[in-house]
C-alpha positions in Angstrom: 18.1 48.9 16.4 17.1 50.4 13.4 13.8 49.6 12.0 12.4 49.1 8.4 9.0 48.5 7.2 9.1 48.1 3.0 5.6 46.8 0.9 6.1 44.0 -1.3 7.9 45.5 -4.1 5.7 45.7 -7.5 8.3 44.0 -9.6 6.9 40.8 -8.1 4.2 39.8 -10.0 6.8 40.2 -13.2 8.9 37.4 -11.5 7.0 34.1 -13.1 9.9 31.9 -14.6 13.7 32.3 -15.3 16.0 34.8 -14.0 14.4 38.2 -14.2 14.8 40.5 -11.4 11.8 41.7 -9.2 14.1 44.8 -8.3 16.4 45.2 -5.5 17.8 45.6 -1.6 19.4 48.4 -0.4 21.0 47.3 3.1 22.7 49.3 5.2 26.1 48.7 4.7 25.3 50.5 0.9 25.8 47.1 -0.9 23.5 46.8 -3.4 22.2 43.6 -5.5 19.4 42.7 -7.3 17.1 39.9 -6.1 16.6 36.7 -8.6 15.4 33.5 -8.8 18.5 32.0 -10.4 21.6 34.0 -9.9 24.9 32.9 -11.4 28.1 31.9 -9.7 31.0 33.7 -11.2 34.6 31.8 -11.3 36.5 34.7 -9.6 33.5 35.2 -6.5 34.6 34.3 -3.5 32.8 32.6 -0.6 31.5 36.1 0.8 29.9 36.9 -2.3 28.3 33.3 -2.9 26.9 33.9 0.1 25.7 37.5 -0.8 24.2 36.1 -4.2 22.3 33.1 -2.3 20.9 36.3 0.0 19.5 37.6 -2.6 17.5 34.6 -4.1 13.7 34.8 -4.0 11.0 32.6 -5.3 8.7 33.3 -8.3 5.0 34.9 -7.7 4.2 31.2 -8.3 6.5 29.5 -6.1 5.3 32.2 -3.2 1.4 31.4 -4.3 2.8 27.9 -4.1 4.2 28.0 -0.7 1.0 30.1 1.0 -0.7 26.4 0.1 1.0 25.0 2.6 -1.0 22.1 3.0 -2.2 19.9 -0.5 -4.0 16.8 -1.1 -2.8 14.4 -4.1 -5.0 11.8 -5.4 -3.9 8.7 -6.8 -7.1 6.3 -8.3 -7.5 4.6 -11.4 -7.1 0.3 -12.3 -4.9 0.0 -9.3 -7.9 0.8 -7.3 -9.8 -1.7 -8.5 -6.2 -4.6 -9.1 -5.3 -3.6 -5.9 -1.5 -3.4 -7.1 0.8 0.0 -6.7 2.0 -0.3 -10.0 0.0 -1.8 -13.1 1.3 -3.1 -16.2 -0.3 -0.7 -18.8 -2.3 -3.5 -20.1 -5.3 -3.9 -18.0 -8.1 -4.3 -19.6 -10.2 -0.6 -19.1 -12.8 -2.0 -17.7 -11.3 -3.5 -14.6 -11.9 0.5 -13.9 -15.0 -1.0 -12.0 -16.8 2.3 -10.7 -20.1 2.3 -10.0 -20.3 5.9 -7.8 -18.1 8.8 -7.6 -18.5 11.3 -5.1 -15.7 14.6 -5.5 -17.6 16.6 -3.0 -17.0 14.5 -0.4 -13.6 14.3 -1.7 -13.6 18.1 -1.1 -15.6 18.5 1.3 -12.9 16.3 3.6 -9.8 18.5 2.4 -11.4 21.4 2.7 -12.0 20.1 6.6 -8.6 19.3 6.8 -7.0 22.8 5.9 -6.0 21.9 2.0 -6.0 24.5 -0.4 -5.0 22.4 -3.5 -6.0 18.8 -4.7 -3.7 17.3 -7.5 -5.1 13.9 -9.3 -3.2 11.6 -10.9 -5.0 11.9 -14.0 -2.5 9.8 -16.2 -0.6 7.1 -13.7 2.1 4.8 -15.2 -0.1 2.6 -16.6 -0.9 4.7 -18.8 -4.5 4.9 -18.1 -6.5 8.2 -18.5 -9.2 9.6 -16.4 -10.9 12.5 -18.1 -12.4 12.2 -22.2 -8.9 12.2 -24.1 -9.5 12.9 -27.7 -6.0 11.1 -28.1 -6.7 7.6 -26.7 -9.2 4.9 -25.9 -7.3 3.8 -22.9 -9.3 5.3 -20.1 -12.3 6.2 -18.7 -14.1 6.2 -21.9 -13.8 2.6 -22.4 -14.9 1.4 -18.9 -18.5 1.0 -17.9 -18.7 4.3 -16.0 -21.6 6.0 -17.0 -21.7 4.3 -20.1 -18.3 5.5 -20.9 -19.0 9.4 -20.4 -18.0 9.4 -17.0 -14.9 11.9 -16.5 -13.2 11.9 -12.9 -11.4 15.2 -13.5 -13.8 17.1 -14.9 -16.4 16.4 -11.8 -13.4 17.1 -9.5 -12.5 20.5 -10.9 -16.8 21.3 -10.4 -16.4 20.2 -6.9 -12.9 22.3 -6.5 -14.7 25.1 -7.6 -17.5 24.8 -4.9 -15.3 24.4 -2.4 -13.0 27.2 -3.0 -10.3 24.8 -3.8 -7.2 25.0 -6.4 -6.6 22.3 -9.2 -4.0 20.5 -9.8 -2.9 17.0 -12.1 -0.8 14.6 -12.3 0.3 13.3 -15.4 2.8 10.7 -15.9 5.5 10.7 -18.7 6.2 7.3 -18.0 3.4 5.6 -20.0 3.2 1.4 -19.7 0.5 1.1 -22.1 1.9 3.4 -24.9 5.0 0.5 -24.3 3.5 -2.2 -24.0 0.6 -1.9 -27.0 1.4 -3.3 -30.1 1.2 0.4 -31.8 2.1 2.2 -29.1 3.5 5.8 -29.3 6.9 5.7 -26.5 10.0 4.7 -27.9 8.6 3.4 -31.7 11.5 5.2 -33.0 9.5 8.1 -34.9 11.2 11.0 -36.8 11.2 14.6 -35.2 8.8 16.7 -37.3 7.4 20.2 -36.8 3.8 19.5 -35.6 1.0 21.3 -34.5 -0.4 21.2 -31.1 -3.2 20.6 -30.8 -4.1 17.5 -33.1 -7.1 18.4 -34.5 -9.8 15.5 -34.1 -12.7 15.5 -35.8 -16.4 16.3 -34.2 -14.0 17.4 -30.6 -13.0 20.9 -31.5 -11.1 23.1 -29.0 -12.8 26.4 -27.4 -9.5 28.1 -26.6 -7.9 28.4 -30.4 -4.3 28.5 -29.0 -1.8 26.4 -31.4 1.9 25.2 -30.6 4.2 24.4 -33.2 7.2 21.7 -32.0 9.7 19.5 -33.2 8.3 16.5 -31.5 8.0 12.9 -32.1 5.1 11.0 -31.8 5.2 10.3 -28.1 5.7 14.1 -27.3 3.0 14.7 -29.8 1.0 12.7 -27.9 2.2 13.9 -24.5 1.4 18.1 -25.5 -1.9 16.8 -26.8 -3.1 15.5 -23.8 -1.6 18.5 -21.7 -3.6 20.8 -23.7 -6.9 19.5 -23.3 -6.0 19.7 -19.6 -4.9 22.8 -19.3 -7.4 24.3 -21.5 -11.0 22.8 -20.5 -10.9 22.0 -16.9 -10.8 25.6 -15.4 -7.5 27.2 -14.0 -4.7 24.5 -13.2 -2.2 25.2 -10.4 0.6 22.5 -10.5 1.3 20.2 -13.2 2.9 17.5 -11.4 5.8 14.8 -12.9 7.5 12.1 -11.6 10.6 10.7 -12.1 9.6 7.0 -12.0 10.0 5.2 -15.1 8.6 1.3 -14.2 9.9 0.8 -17.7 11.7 2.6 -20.8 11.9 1.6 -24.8 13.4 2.7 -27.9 15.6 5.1 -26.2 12.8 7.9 -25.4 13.4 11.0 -24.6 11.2 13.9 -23.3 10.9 17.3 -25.2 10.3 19.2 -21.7 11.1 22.5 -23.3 8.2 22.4 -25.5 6.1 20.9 -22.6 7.4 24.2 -20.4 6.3 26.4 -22.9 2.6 25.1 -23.4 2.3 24.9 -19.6 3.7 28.1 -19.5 1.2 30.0 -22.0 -1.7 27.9 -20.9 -1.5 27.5 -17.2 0.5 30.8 -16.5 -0.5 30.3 -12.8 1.0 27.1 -12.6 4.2 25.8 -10.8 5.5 22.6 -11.8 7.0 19.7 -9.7 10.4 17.6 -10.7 11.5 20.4 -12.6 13.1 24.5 -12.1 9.7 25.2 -9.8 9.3 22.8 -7.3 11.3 19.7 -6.1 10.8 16.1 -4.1 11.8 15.9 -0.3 13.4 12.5 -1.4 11.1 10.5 0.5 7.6 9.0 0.4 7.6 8.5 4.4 7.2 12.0 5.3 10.6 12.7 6.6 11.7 16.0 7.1 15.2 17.7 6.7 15.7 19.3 10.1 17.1 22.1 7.8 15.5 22.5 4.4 17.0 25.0 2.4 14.9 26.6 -0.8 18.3 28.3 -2.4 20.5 25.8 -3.2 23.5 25.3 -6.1 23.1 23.6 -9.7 25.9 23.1 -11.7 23.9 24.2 -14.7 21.3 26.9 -15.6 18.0 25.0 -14.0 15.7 27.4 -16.1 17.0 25.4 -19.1 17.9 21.9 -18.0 15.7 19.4 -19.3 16.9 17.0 -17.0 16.4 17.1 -13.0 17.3 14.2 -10.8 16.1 13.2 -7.4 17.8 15.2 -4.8 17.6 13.2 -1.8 20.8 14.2 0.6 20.4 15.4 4.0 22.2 18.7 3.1 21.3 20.3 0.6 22.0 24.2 0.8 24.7 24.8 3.6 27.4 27.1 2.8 29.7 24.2 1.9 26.7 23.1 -0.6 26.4 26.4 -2.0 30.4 27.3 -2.4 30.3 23.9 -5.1 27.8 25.3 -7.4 27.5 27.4 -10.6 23.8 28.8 -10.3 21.8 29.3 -7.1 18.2 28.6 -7.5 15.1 28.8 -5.5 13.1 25.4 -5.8 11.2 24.6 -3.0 10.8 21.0 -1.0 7.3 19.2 -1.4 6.8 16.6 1.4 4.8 14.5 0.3 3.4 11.2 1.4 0.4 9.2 1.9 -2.5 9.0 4.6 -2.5 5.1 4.0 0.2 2.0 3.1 1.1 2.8 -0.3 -0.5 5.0 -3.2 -3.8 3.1 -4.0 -6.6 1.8 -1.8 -6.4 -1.7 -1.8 -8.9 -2.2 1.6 -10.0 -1.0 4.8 -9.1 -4.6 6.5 -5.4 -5.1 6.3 -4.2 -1.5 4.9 -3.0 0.5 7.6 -4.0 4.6 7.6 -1.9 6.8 9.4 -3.0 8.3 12.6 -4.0 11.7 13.4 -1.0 12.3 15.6 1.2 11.2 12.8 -0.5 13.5 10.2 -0.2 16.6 12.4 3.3 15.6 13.4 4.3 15.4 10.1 1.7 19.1 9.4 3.8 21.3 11.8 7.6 19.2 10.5 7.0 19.9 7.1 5.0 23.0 6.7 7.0 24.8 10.0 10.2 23.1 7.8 10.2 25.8 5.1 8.4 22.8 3.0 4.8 22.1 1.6 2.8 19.3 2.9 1.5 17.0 -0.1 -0.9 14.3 1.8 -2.2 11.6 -0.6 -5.8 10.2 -0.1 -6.7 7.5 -2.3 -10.5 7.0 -2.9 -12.0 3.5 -2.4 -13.5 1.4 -4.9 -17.2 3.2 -4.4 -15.6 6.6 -5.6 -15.2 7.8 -1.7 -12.8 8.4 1.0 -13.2 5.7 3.5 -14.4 6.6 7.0 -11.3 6.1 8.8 -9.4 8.5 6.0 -12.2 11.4 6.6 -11.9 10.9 10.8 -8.2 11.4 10.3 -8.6 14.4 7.9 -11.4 16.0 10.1 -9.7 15.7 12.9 -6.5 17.1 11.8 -7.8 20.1 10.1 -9.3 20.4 13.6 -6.1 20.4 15.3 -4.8 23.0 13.2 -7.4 25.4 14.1 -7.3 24.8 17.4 -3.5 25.5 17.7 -2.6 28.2 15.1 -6.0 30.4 14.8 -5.1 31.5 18.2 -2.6 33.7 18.2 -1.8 34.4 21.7 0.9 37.5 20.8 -2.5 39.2 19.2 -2.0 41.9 21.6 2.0 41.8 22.4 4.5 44.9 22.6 6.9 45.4 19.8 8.2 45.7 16.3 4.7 45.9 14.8 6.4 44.5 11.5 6.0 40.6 12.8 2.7 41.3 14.6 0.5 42.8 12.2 0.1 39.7 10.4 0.9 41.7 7.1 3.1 39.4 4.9 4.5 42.6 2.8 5.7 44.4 6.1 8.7 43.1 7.7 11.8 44.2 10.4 14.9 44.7 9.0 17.7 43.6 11.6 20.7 45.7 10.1 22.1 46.5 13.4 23.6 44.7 16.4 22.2 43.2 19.0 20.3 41.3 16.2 17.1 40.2 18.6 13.3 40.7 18.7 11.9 41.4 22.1 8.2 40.8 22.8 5.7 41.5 25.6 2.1 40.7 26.6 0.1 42.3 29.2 -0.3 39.4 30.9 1.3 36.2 30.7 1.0 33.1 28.6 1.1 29.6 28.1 2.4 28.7 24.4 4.3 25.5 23.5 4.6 26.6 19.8 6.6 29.3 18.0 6.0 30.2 14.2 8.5 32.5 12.4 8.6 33.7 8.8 11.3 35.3 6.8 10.1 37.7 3.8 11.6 35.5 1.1 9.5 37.0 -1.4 11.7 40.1 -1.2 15.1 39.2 0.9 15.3 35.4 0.9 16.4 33.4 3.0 19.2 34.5 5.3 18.7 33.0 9.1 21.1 29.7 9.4 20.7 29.9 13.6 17.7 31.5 15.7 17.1 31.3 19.0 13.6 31.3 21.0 14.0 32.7 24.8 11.4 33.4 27.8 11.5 35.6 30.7 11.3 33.3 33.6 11.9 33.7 37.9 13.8 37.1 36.7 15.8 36.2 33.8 16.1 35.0 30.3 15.9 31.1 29.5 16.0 29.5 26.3 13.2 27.2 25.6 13.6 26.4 22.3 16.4 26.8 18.7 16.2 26.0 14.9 18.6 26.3 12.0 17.1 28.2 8.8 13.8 29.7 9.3 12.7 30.9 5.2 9.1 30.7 4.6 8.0 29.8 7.5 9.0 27.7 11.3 7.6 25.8 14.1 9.4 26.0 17.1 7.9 23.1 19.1 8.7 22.7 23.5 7.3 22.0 26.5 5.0 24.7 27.3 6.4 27.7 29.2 4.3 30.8 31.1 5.6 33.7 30.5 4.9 37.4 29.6 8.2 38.0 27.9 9.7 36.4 24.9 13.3 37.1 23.0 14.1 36.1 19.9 17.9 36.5 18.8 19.7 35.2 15.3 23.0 34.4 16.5 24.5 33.2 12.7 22.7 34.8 9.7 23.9 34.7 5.8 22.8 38.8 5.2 21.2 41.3 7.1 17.7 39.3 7.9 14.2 40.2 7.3 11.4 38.6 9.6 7.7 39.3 8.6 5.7 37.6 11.1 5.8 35.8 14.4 3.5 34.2 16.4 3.0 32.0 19.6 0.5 29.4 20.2 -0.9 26.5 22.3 -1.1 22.7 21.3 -3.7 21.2 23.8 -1.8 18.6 24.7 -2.6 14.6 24.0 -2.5 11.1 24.9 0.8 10.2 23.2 0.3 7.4 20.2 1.9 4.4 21.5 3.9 1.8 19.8 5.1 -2.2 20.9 7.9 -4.4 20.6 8.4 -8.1 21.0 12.0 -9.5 21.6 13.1 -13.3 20.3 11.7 -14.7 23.5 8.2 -13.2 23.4 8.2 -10.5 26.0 6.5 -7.4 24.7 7.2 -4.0 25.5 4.9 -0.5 25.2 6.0 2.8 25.0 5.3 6.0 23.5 6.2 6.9 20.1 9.2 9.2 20.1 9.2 11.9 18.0 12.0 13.9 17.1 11.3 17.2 18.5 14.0 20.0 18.3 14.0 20.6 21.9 15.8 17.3 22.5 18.9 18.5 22.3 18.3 20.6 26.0 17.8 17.0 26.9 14.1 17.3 26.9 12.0 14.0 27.3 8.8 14.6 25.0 6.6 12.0 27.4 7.5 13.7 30.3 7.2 17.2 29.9 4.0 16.8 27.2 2.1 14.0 28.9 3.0 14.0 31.8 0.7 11.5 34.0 -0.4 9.4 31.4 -1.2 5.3 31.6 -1.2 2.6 28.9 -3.3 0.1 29.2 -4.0 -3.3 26.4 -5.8 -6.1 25.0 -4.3 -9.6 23.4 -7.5 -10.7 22.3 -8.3 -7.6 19.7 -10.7 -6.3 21.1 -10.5 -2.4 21.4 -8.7 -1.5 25.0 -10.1 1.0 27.7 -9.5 2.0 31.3 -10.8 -1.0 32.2 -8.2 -3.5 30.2 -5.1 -4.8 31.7 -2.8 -1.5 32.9 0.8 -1.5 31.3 3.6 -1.4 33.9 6.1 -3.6 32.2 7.2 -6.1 29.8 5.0 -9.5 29.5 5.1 -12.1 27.1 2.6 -12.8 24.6 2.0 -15.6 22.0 0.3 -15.2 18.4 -1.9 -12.9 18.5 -3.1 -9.1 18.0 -2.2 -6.6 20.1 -3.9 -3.5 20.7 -2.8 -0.6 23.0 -3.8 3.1 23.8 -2.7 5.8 26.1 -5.0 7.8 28.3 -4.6 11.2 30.2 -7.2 13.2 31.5 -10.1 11.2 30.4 -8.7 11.5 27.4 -8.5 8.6 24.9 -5.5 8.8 22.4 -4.8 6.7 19.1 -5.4 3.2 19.4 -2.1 1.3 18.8 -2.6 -2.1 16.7 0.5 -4.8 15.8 0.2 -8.5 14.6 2.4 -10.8 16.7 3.0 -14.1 14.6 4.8 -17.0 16.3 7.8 -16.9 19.4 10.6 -16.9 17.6 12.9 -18.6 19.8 11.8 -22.0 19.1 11.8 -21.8 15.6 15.1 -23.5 13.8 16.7 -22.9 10.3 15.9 -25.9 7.9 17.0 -25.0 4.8 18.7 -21.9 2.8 19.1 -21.1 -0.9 23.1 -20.4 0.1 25.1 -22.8 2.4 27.3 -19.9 3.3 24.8 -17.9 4.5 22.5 -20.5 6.9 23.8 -18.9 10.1 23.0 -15.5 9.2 19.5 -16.6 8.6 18.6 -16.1 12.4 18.7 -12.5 11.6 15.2 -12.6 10.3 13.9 -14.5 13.5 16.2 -12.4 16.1 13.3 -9.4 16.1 16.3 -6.5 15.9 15.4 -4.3 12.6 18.7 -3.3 12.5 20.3 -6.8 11.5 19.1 -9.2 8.4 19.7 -12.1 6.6 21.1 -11.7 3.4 21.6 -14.8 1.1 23.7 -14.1 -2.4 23.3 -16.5 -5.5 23.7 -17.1 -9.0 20.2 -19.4 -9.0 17.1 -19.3 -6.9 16.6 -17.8 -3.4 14.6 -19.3 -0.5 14.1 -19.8 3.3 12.6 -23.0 5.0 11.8 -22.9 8.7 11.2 -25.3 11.5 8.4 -23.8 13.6 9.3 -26.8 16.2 5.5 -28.1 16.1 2.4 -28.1 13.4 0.5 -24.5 14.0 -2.1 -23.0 12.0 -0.7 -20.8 9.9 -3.0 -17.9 8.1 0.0 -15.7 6.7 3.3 -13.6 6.9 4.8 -10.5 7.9 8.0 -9.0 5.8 10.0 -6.4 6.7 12.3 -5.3 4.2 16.2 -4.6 5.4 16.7 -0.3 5.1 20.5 -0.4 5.3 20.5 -0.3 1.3 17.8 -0.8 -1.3 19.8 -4.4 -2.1 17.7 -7.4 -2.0 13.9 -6.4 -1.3 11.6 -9.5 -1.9 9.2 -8.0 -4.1 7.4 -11.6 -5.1 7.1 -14.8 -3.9 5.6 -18.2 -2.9 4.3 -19.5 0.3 5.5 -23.4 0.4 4.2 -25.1 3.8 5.4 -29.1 4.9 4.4 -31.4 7.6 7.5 -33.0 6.7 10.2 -30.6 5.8 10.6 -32.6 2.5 7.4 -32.3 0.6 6.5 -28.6 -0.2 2.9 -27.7 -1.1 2.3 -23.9 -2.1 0.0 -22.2 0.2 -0.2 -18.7 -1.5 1.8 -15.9 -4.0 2.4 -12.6 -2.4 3.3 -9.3 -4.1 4.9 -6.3 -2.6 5.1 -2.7 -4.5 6.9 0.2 -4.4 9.1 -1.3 -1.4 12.3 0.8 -2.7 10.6 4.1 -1.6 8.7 2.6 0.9 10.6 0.1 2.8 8.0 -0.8 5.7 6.5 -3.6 7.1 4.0 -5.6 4.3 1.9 -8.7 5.1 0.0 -11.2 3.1 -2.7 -13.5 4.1 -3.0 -16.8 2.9 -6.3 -17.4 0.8 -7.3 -20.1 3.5 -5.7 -21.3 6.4 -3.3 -24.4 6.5 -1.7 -26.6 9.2 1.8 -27.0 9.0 5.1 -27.4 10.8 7.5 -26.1 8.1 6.8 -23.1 6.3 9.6 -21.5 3.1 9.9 -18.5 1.1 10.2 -19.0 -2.5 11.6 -15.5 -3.8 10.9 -15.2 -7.5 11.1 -11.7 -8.1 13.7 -9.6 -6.0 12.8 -4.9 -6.3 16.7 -4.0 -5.9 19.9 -6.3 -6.8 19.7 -8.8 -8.9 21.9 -11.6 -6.9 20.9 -11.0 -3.4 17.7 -12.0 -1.1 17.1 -10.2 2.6 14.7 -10.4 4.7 15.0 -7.9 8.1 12.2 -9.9 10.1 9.6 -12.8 9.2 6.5 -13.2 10.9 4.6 -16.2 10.7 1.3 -16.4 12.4 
């Protein structure tokens, strides 16, 4: 095997936007071809050369900086905080901004813990409401009673970014509900395109940095660069300038002038990557799903470095070789996975608003960031300007993990290529000749359940499609673990193995591959997080949640071979559940009621488990639908199988009236939206409750955001308990479809 060990060539820091070349590889077989971020598909190049060309496709000195994050925090706070709602209407009065306290070093201090290098606010959300001292509007901070109306949420978090050695970044929302909605508002008022200068001067608020723009804007763009500038010029040094593609509402035909917002961003934040557009793209989620192959190259059908216009890409494939043959460009624009530590955007409350688990914010660590992807965790401050306990246990206690797993490297002191063991990112091994394979040895043995591979895209790309992870074991080689693409970086994740051998081979590569690093850890294995399920009849069932390891294709059980030994044990009364509560060992029925469940092993205690049973279902009966034609399908919602629904289409109103078979005490529902399609998602509605089943009386309005992107389970509690025996669903505002109502599962309770 010959061997190659190459510096990161100098050319790289001139790679910071568009199509320049950082230089070149020379590979063995003589072919020559210059590296790129964009490289063009010619009409006459056939698939061997597409796939050359997507070889040779590397990421800016920004993306790269970009990708060594690995691990961000976003921020979303503002009225929504304080309205509780995921979206506001732009007109909220300023001063519903309620905050009393703020506290950005906690804020910090928690991510830092975590193993963040970046936090991005949402300085500007759609409503339009600002959160630093805008020269250009009184719709923000300025006009709400924090301090006085000096207060300035970005500015404090850049001083606290700053102490703790963390990067900046913002959020700022072209889609603007107050600029709409106001009376003289700036988006879509039909305004002429005229040469202005950027900044707007504004009297008594002059700028330090005395860089000017000139544009052909309108007013909103106007309006839009202003506001850019005075972040990007008096906050210190900004990262990623984040937009999303959400637009709650348009008017007057608006369009955005990105190409003059790329250019100021560009001169003013020349360190900055930005998300939505050329730099850095959406996974396509909000749940923190992961591609099991994420690809960085993939095809465009035109020049990305000047589109102005960049949907969502949210297939499951999108940079195979059948991917790549359809496109004109090839373009390096990495996946950002990002999600949020509670149920939705916003805090809303530390009663009923679920925060993900540690497991489940590690799992989704090691999927995304050992996916070739960044990690962008959302942590919405509460109403007293902090993180809430139970976000800051989470966020300790995953950074904890992380350092506990991956600052170990237990190939420290292994044999071989010392390109992938020095843990130099400019060095790597250059696997030109065949056997294409990477043989390791340790003096002794070890233990490892986790393998982490990088590729040296900043020079050669990405160009590994299939790897595959072996151990010496009883006298002969055994494979413990495979993965598709590896790129910036992967986690190989198994059941752990003892060993003092390890082979990695490449059995399907795009060009002649280039690994710079590997290493093998230990994850000190957990109680698994447990999760519940009650059928129509009211038998419940407990089991540990299954993850979608990569190993399960050896027909690997996760429970088994990771916890093995473990016991479940429960409570129905809500109080927390120890060794000492009611031991799991099958299926039992339960009534209304709260569940709690946990899994121990080893003395250890893992992540408490929590689900809201409502009512047995099997009693209940159908009394009325809004569609005739669709009463028998309305069982689907009481059947307790997410996979089926009831659906009802209609020109008029939509409801659902149910016979609970005897007067309970009813204190709220439970809706799960149907995730076949977006069709039908009961956004708003009305709580009617009967003794009679003829004469309604409302018990409560509920509202449901954002339930498009995230489609999971939402309940609402009635502002007092009522007695009834009937209870029906008013649906006066439907998110997707405008003729049809669905409901995957009601819970009454």
């Amino acid at each position: 095997m010959k061997k190659r060990t190459t510096m990161l060539l100098l050319a790289t820091a001139a790679l910071t936007h568009g199509i320049s070349c950082y230089g070149s590889t020379a590979d063995s077989s003589g072919i020559t071809m210059p590296v790129r971020n964009t490289i063009k598909i010619e009409a006459s190049d056939s698939k061997e050369t597409i796939i050359e060309k997507a070889s040779h496709v590397v990421p800016t000195a920004n993306q790269l900086s970009a990708l060594h994050n690995e691990f961000i925090a976003f921020i979303h706070f503002g009225p929504n905080t304080f309205t509780r709602m995921e979206w506001g209407n732009g007109m909220e009065d300023p001063k519903v901004f309620d905050l009393k306290e703020l506290d950005t070093d906690q804020w910090c201090e928690a991510i830092k813990a975590a193993g963040m290098k970046m936090v991005i606010l949402t300085v500007k959300h759609h409503d339009g409401f600002v959160l630093w001292q805008s020269r250009y509007t009184t719709h923000g901070i300025m006009s709400s009673n924090f301090r006085n109306g000096k207060g300035d949420v970005l500015k404090d978090l850049s001083e606290s970014c700053r102490k703790y050695g963390l990067k900046l970044g913002v959020y700022l929302s072209p889609a603007d509900l107050f600029q709409i909605e106001h009376p003289r508002g700036l988006y879509g008022n039909l305004s002429k395109y005229t040469k202005r200068t950027i900044p707007r001067q504004v009297e008594g608020r002059p700028f330090s940095n005395k860089t000017t723009f000139q544009f052909e804007v309108d007013d909103y763009n106007e309006y839009f660069l202003n506001q850019l500038f005075e972040i990007l010029t008096e906050y210190g040094p900004i990262h990623e300038v984040w937009f999303d593609g959400a637009h709650p509402k348009t008017k007057g035909g608006q369009t955005y002038n990105y190409p003059a917002w790329k250019e100021l961003i560009h001169k003013l934040a020349p360190q900055a990557v930005i998300f939505g557009r050329e730099d850095v793209r959406w996974c396509g989620n909000e749940s923190g799903n992961t591609r099991k192959t994420e690809w960085n190259v993939i095809p465009y059908q035109d020049n990305p470095n000047t589109m102005t216009q960049f949907s969502d890409l949210t297939d499951r494939d999108l940079g195979s070789r059948e991917q790549l043959y359809k496109g004109k460009y090839l373009h390096y624009q990495q996946a950002e996975t990002n999600t949020s530590i509670r149920e939705g955007w916003f805090y809303r409350d530390d009663t009923h608003q679920r925060v993900r688990s540690t497991d489940d914010v590690f799992d989704i660590y090691e999927r995304a960031v050992g996916g070739n992807s960044t990690f962008l965790l959302n942590i919405p401050p509460n109403r007293e300007g902090k993180f809430s306990p139970a976000d800051t246990k989470v966020l300790n206690e995953t950074g904890q993990r992380i350092r506990d797993t991956y600052n170990l490297n237990l190939l420290a002191n292994a044999g071989g290529p010392q390109q992938v063991l020095d843990n130099n990112p400019n060095t790597y091994l250059f696997l030109d000749k065949d056997p294409r394979e990477i043989v390791l040895t340790t003096p002794t043995p070890i233990t490892i359940n986790r393998f982490l591979i990088q590729e040296a895209v900043a020079t050669h790309g990405e160009r590994v499609e299939q790897h595959t992870l072996e151990a010496y074991i009883d006298g002969g080689w055994k494979e413990i673990a495979h993965g598709t693409n590896i790129g910036y970086k992967r986690i190989l994740r198994f059941p752990q193995v003892t060993t003092n051998k390890l082979r990695v081979r490449f059995p399907q590569v795009r060009f002649t591959p280039a690994i710079s690093n590997i290493s093998a850890h230990y994850y000190d294995t957990r109680p698994p997080q447990v999760t519940s399920h009650r059928d129509y009849q009211g038998m419940v069932t407990i089991q540990p949640v299954q993850h979608e390891f990569n190993w399960n294709a050896h027909g690997e059980n996760i429970a088994s071979n990771l916890n093995a030994g473990y016991k479940i044990y429960y409570t129905t009364d809500g109080t927390e559940p120890t060794d000492k509560s009611e031991q799991y060992k099958e299926p039992f029925r339960m009534d209304a009621g709260q569940l709690k469940a946990v899994a121990i092993l080893n003395n250890l205690t893992g992540t408490v488990h929590t689900e809201r049973y409502g009512f047995i279902k099997k009693e209940w009966k159908l009394l009325q639908a809004s569609s005739e034609s669709e009463k028998h399908a309305a069982v689907l919602a009481f059947d307790e199988k997410p996979e089926t629904y009831w659906s009802a289409k209609a020109s008029g109103k939509h409801y659902l009236a149910v016979d609970l078979s005897r007067t309970q005490t009813i204190t709220g529902i439970a809706y799960t939206p149907q995730k076949e399609n977006a069709e039908g998602m009961i956004s708003k509605g009305v709580v009617q409750v009967s003794n009679d089943g003829k004469t309604w009386k409302e018990a409560g309005r509920f509202a449901f955001g954002n339930l498009i992107n995230d489609p999971t389970k939402r309940y609402y509690y009635l502002p007092a308990s009522v007695k009834a025996r009937y209870l029906r669903i008013d649906v006066s505002e439907i998110a997707a479809g405008k003729n049809e109502a669905s409901i995957a599962e009601l819970d009454i309770f």
